[in-house]
C-alpha positions as CSV (number, residue, x, y, z in Angstrom):
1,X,0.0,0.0,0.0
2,X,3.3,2.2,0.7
3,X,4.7,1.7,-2.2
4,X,1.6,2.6,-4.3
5,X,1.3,5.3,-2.7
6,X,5.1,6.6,-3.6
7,X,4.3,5.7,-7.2
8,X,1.4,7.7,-7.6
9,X,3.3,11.0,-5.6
10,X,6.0,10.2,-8.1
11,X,3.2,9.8,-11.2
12,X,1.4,13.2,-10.2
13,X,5.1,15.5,-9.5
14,X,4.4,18.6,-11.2
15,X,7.2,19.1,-13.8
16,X,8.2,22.8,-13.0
17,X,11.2,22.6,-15.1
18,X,9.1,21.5,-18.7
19,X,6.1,24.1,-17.4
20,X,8.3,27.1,-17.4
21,X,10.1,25.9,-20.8
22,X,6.6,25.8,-22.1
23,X,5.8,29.0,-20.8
24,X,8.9,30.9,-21.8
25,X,8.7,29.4,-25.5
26,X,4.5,30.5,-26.0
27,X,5.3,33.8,-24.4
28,X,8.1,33.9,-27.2
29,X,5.8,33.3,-30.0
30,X,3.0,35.3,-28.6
31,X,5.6,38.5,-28.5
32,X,6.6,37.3,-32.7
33,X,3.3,37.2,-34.0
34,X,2.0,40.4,-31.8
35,X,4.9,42.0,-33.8
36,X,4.4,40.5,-37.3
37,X,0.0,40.6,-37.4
38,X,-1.1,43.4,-34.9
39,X,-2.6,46.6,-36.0
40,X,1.1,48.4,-37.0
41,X,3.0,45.3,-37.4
42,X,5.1,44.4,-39.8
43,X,2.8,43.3,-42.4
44,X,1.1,46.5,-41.8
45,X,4.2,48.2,-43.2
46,X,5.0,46.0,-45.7
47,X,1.5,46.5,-47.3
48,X,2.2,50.2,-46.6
49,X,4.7,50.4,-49.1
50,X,7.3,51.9,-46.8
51,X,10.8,51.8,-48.5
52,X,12.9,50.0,-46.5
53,X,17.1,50.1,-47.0
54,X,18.5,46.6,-47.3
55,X,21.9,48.2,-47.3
56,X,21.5,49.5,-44.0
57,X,19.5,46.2,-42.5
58,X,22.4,44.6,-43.6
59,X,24.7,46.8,-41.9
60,X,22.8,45.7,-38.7
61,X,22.9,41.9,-39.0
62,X,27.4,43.0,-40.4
63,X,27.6,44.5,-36.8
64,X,25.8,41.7,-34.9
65,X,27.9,39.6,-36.5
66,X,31.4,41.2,-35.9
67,X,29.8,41.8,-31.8
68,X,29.7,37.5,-32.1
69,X,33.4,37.6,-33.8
70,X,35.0,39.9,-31.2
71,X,33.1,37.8,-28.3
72,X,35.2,34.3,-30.0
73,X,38.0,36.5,-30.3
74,X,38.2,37.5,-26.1
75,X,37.8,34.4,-25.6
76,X,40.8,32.9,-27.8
77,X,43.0,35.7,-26.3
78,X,42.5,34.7,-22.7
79,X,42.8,30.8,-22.9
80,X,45.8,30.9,-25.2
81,X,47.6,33.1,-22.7
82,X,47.3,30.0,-20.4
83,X,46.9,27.1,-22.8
84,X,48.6,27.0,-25.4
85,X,45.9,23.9,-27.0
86,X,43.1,26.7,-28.0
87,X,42.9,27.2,-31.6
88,X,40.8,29.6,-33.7
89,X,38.2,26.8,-34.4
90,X,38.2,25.5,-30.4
91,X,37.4,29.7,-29.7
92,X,34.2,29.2,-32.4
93,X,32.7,26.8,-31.1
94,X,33.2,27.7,-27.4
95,X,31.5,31.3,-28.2
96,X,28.7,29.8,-30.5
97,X,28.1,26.9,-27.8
98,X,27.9,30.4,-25.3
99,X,26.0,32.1,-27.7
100,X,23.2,29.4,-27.6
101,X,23.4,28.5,-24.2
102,X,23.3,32.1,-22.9
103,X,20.1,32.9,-25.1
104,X,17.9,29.7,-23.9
105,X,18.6,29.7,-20.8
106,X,17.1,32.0,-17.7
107,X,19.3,35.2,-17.3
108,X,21.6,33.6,-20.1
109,X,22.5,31.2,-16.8
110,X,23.8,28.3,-19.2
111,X,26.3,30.1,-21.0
112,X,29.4,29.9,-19.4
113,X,29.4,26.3,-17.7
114,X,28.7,24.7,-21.1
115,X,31.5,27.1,-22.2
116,X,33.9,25.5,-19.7
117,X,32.1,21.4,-20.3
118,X,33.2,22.1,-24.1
119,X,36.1,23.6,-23.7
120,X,37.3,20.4,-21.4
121,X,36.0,18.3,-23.8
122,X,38.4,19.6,-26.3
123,X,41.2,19.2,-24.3
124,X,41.7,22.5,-22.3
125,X,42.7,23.0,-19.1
126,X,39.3,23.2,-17.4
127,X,40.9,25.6,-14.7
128,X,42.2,27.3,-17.7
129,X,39.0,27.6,-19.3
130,X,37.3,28.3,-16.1
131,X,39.2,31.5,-15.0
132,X,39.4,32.8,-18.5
133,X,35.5,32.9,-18.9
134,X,35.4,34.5,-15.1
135,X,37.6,37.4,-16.2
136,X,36.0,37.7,-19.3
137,X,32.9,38.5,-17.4
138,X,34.4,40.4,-15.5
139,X,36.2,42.8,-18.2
140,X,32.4,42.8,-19.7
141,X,30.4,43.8,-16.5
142,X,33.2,46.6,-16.1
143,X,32.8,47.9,-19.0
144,X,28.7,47.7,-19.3
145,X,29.1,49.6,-15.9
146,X,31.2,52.5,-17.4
147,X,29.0,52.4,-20.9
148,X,26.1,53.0,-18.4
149,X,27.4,55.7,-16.4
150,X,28.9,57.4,-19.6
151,X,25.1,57.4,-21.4
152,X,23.4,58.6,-18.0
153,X,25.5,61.5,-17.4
154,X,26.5,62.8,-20.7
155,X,22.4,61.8,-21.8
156,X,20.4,63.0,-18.3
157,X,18.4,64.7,-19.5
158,X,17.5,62.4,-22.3
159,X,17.3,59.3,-19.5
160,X,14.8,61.9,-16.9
161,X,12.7,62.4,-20.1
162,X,11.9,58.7,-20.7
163,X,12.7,57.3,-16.6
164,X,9.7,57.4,-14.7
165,X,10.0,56.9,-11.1
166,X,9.7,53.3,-10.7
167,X,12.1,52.8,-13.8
168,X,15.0,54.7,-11.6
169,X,14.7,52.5,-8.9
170,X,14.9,49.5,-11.0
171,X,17.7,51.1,-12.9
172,X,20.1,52.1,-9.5
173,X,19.2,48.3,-8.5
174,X,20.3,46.8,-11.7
175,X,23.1,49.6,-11.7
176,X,24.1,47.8,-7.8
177,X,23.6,44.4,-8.7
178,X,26.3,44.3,-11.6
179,X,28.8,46.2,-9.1
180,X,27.7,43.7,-6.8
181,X,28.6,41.0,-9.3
182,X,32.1,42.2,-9.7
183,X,32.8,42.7,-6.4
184,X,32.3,39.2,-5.9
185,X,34.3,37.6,-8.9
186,X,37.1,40.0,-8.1
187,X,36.7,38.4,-4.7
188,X,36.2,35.0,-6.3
189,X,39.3,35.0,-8.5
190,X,41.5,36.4,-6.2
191,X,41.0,35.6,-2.6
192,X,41.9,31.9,-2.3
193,X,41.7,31.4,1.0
194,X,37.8,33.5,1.4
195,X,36.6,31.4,-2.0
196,X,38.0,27.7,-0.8
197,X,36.3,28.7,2.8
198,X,33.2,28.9,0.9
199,X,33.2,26.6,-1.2
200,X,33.9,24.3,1.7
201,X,31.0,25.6,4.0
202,X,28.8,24.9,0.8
203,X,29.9,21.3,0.6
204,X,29.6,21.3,4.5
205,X,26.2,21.7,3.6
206,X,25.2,19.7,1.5
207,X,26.5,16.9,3.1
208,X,24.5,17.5,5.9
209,X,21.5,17.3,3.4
210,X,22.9,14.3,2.4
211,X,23.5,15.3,-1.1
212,X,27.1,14.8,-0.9
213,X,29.3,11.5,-0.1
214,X,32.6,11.5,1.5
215,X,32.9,16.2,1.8
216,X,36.4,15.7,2.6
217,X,37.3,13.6,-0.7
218,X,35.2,16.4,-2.6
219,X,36.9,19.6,-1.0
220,X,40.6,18.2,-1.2
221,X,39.4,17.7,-5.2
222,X,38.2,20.9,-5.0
223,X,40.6,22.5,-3.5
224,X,43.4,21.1,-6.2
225,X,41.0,22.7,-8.8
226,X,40.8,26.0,-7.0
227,X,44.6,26.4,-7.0
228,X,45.0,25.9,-10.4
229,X,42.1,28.4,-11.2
230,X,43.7,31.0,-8.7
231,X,47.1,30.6,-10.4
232,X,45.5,30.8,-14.0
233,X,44.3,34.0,-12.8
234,X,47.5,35.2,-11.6
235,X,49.0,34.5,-15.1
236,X,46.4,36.2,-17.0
237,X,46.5,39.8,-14.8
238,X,50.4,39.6,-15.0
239,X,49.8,40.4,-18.8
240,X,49.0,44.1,-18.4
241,X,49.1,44.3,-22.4
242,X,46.7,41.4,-22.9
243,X,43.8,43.2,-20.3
244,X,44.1,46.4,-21.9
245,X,43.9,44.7,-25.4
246,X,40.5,42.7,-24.3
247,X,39.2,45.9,-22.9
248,X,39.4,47.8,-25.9
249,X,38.1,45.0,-27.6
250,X,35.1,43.9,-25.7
251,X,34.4,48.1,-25.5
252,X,34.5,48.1,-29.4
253,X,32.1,44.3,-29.2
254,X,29.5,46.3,-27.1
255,X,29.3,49.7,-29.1
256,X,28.5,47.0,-32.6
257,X,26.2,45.3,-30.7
258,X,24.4,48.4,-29.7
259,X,24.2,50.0,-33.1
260,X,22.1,47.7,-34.4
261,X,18.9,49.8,-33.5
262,X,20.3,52.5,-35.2
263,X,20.7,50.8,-38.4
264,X,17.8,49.8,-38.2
265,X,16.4,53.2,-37.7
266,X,18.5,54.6,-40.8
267,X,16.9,51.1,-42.7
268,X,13.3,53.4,-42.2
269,X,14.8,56.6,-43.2
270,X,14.8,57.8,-39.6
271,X,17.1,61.0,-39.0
272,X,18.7,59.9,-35.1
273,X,21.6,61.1,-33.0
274,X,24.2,57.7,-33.2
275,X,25.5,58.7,-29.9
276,X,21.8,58.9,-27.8
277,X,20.8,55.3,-29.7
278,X,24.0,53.6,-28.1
279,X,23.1,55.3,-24.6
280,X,19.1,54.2,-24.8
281,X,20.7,50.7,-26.1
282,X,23.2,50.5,-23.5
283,X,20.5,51.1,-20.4
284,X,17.9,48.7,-22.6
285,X,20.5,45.9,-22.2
286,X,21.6,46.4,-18.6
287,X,17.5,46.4,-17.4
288,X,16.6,43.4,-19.6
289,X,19.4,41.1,-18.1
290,X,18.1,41.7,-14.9
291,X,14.4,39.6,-16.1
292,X,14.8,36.1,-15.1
293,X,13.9,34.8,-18.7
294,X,15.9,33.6,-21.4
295,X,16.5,36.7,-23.3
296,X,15.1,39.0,-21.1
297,X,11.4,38.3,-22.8
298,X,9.1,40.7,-22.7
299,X,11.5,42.8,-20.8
300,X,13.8,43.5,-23.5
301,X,10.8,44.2,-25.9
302,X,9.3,46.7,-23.5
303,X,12.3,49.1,-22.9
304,X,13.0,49.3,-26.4
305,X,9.9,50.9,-26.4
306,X,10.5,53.0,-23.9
307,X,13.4,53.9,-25.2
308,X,12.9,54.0,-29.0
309,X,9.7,55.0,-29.2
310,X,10.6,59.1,-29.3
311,X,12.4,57.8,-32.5
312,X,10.2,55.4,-34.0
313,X,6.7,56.5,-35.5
314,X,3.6,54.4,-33.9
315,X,3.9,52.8,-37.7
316,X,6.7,51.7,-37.0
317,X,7.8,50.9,-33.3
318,X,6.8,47.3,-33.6
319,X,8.6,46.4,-37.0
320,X,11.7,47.7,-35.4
321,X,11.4,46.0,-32.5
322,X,10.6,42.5,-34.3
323,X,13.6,43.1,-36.8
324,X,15.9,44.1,-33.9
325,X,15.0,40.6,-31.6
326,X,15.1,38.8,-35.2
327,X,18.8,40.0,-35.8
328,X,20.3,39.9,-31.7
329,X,18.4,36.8,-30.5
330,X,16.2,35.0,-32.7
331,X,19.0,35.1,-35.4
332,X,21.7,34.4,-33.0
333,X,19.6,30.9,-31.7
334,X,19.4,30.1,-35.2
335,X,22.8,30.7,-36.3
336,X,24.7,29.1,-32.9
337,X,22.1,25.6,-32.5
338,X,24.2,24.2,-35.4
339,X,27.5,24.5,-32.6
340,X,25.3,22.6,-30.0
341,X,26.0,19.2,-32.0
342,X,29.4,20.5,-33.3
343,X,30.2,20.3,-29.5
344,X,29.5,17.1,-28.9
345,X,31.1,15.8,-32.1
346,X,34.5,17.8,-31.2
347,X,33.7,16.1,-27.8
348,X,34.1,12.4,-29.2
349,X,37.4,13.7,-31.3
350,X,39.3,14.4,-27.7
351,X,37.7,11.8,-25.8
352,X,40.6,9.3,-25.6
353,X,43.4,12.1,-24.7
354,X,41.8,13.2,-22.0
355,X,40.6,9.7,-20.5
356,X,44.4,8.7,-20.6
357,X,45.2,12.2,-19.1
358,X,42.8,11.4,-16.1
């Protein structure tokens, strides 16, 4: 009678994990054909007759695409500083794999561990791999942070136009929660002796849960890993040449990225100040990573048109905004999936030198 009853609690568990994919994925198709079929959508404004520049959409998918080549091109820099096994085609499919992972997955979660399981796979150092992803976050929050204080001050008055209330708070909160963020890789990276202390406590804890076997096997494991990362670390901020050239790349990866409203403004003939489009886009990306949704749904679609909408005509707000998702995320799914099964064959290709490594 026990037992049936176990089987019918296991039969009846609500499976949170497929109910939220399911909700994510009909929220996302809602939000494509609200774009494409409402009143001012996109067919709307084909059947308008609007000219619309190719030359200048194209210019927005070039600089999407170069934001996705400089992202491969961080990451090739600060691995081969440490590992001398990462190639050109290892960096491709390590940002594609990213690229994919960070986009399906809830506040792009996904993205960097599947970064650091292919990487290993392919035979690098997974401490390697591991740090060189933490301080490329890092180098990428830094710089979002200064991009967003740059737009707010030299734009106030353009931001207190738009910003009501409620949208400040939400800004200074996302505004602390990526300085918060840093703060704690910096502490992370750096602070061996505060990181293997947590770490520990955590495995403490779990074991207590009895989730983990034998804790002190796992920490000394651990702790072997943790030295290697810390000393990877060490290696890569020794090469002051190397963090300045990542800076000024990732700085020139997030001002592409953010054009690409702006060409697609100049795609509808739109007159627009360059400068205020990179601020509004700047602010629009820092808000929607804060939405616990993969790709910042609904969020990302709704500060656009906050932001946009003093630029965009009612006729055309929602074209732009479906051509935009179309070229940063729905394009960049498309275009990265392919890498997800690249992965796993590039897996199978290094399988045996790393089993006789281990």
């Amino acid at each position: 009678m026990e037992q049936t009853n176990n089987n019918e609690q296991k039969r009846f568990k609500i499976p949170w994990g497929l109910l939220f994919n399911i909700t994510v994925i009909a929220l996302t198709f809602f939000l494509i054909f609200y774009f494409i079929f409402s009143d001012g959508g996109f067919v709307d404004l084909i059947q308008s007759g609007m000219h619309i520049s190719i030359v200048w959409l194209l210019t927005a998918v070039f600089v999407h695409l170069l934001n996705i080549a400089l992202d491969m091109t961080v990451i090739y820099l600060f691995v081969k500083e440490n590992d001398k096994n990462m190639t050109v085609k290892k960096a491709l499919i390590a940002s594609m794999t990213g690229q994919f992972f960070c986009a399906v997955t809830p506040s792009a979660s996904g993205g960097q561990p599947m970064q650091v399981f292919t990487m290993t796979r392919m035979g690098i150092s997974g401490a390697v791999a591991t740090s060189a992803l933490i301080q490329k976050f890092l180098v990428w929050q830094f710089t979002m942070s200064v991009y967003c204080i740059i737009a707010v001050v030299a734009r106030f008055s353009f931001f207190s136009q738009h910003l009501d209330a409620y949208m400040w708070v939400f800004s200074i909160i996302g505004f602390l929660a990526q300085i918060f963020m840093i703060v704690v890789l910096l502490l992370a990276s750096f602070n061996k002796k505060l990181t293997t202390k947590v770490v520990n406590g955590f495995i403490n804890l779990l074991a207590k849960l009895h989730i983990v076997k034998d804790p002190e096997e796992k920490k000394k494991g651990i702790s072997d890993t943790l030295s290697s990362f810390h000393e990877s670390n060490k290696e890569l901020n020794k090469n002051k040449k190397l963090l300045v050239k990542v800076y000024a790349i990732t700085a020139v990866q997030m001002t592409a990225y953010f054009l690409v409203p702006f060409c697609i403004a100049m795609s509808f003939g739109i007159n627009c100040n360059m400068f205020d489009m990179l601020c509004a886009q700047a602010y629009v990306n820092m808000v929607s990573s804060l939405v616990p949704l993969p790709g910042g749904s609904g969020a990302a679609e709704y500060c656009f048109s906050v932001f946009f909408g003093s630029y965009f005509t009612p006729e055309t707000i929602k074209s732009a905004i479906l051509l935009w998702r179309t070229i940063t995320y729905y394009g960049t799914i498309a275009i990265s999936a392919p890498f997800a099964w690249l992965r796993k064959k590039q897996a199978i290709e290094y399988k045996e030198p790393l089993a006789d490594e281990l």
